[in-house]
Structures are given as structure tokens and as C-alpha cells.
N, C-alpha and C positions, 0 to 999 in steps of 0.2 A: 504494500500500500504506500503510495505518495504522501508526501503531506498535503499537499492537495482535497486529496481525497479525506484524509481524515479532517482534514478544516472545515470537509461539506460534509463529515458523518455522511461518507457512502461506502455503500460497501454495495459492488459486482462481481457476477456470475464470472469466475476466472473462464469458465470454460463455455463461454455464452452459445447457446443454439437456440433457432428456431421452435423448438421441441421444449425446452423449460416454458412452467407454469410464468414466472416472473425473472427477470433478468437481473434483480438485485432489491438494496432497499437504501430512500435518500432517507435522512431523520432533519430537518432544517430548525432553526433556533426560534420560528415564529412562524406568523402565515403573512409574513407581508415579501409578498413574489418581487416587488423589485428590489428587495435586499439580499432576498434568500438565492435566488438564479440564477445570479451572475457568479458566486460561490459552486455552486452545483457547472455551470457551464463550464467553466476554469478545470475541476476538477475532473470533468468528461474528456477534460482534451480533443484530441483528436482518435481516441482509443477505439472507438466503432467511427471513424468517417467524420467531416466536418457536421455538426450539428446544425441544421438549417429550421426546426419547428419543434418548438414543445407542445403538447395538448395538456391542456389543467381544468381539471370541474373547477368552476366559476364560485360554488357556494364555500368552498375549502378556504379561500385564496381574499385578504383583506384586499380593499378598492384602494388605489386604484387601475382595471385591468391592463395595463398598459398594449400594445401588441406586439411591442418588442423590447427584445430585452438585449443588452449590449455588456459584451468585456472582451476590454482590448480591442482589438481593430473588427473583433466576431458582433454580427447583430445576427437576432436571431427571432425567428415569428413566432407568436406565443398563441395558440387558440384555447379562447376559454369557451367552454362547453356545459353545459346543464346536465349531458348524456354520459359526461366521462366520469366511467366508476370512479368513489369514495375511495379514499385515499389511492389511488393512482394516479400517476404520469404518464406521457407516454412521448418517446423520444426520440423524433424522426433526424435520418442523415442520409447528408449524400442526397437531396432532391427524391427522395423516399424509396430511395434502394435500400435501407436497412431502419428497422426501427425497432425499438425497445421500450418494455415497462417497469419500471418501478415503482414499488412499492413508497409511500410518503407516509412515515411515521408523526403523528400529531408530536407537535413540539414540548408539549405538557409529559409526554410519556417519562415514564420511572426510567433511569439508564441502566436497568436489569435489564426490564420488557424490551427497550429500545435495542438492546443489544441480540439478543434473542430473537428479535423481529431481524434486524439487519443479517443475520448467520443463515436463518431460516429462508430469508429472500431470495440470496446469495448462494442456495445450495440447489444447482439444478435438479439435483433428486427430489428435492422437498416437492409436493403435489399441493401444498396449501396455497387455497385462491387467498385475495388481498382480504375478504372480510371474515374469514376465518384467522388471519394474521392481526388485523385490526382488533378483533375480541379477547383475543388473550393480550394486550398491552393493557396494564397498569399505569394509571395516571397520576403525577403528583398532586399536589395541594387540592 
């Protein structure tokens, strides 16, 4: 892992296929997308392909929707959706020749659960959909 990647609290599918239930899981520090994104984008690199569109459920996600989100010289299209499963992303690249979902652990979560969710996300074996992963995290205060 980068530090990158642990600054975004991500953890990915080392061995990502099309065939895993989910491809990893983000845990972000809030629900405000133009602070949390550009952290998570940074940390995507270029690891699956240039990042060109994220999908976000719109109810998850504090206002304001921006539709893009920018780091470094990368901009990047953001669609907010009403239809996109509770806590999922979904993270298109390469003009959608490759995309992936993760899992997005609520910010409140206990850093037991959160960790447990992120191992569990991250293990292609694991067959657990996003809202069987969302019921077992434990929330603080």
C-alpha cells in the first residue's frame, strides 16, 4: 500500500477481475465529495487507467454536487444518481473501457468495522454484496 492510498483509507482488490462481487472499499473522513475525491482520485492513480467519471448516489454525498472534481492537472466527471446503490461508487476509466466499484464506508464507522469492511471488500473471494457489508459496521458516537 502507498501512502497515498492509506491517506484515502483504501484498500483494493490486489488481484482485480471482472468476476469479484466488489473491487475494494474507500472509508472517506466525511460526506463532503469535494474534499473527500480528490484524496481518493490521487490515490487511484493511474492503477486501473486514467480515471475519466465517478458515479455517487446523490443522497450519500453533502451539497454541493459539483460535476467535477479536479487534482493536479486530472479533472474528472462526477455523476450523481438517485439509482446508485447505498454506499457504492462506481469508477469509470479509460472512456469506459474499464470500471470498478467500491465499496464507501460511512465516515462515523468504528475503525474495527471500518477495517473489517475494507479487508472484506478487498478480498475477491468474499461474495458479500455492499449492504450486507454496510450492516455489520459499527458506528461511533
Amino acid at each position: 500500500m502507498t501512502s497515498a492510498t492509506i491517506d484515502a483509507r483504501l484498500r483494493l482488490d490486489p488481484d482485480s477481475s471482472r468476476t469479484t462481487v466488489l473491487d475494494g472499499a474507500w472509508w472517506p473522513r466525511s460526506t463532503n465529495a469535494v474534499e473527500e475525491l480528490p484524496r481518493l482520485l490521487d490515490a487511484l492513480g493511474d492503477a486501473r487507467g486514467e480515471i475519466t467519471h465517478v458515479l455517487l448516489n446523490a443522497a450519500e454525498w453533502d451539497l454541493p454536487h459539483d460535476r467535477r472534481a479536479a487534482t493536479g492537472s486530472r479533472r474528472v466527471n462526477l455523476g450523481w444518481y438517485t439509482s446508485q446503490p447505498a454506499g457504492l461508487i462506481t469508477v469509470v476509466s479509460e472512456f469506459g473501457r474499464d470500471r470498478f466499484d467500491l465499496l464507501v464506508i460511512p465516515p462515523d464507522a468504528s475503525p474495527d468495522s471500518a477495517d473489517a469492511a475494507l479487508t472484506a471488500a478487498a478480498d475477491g473471494k468474499n461474495r458479500q454484496r455492499t449492504p450486507e457489508l454496510l450492516a455489520d459496521i459499527k458506528h461511533v458516537g
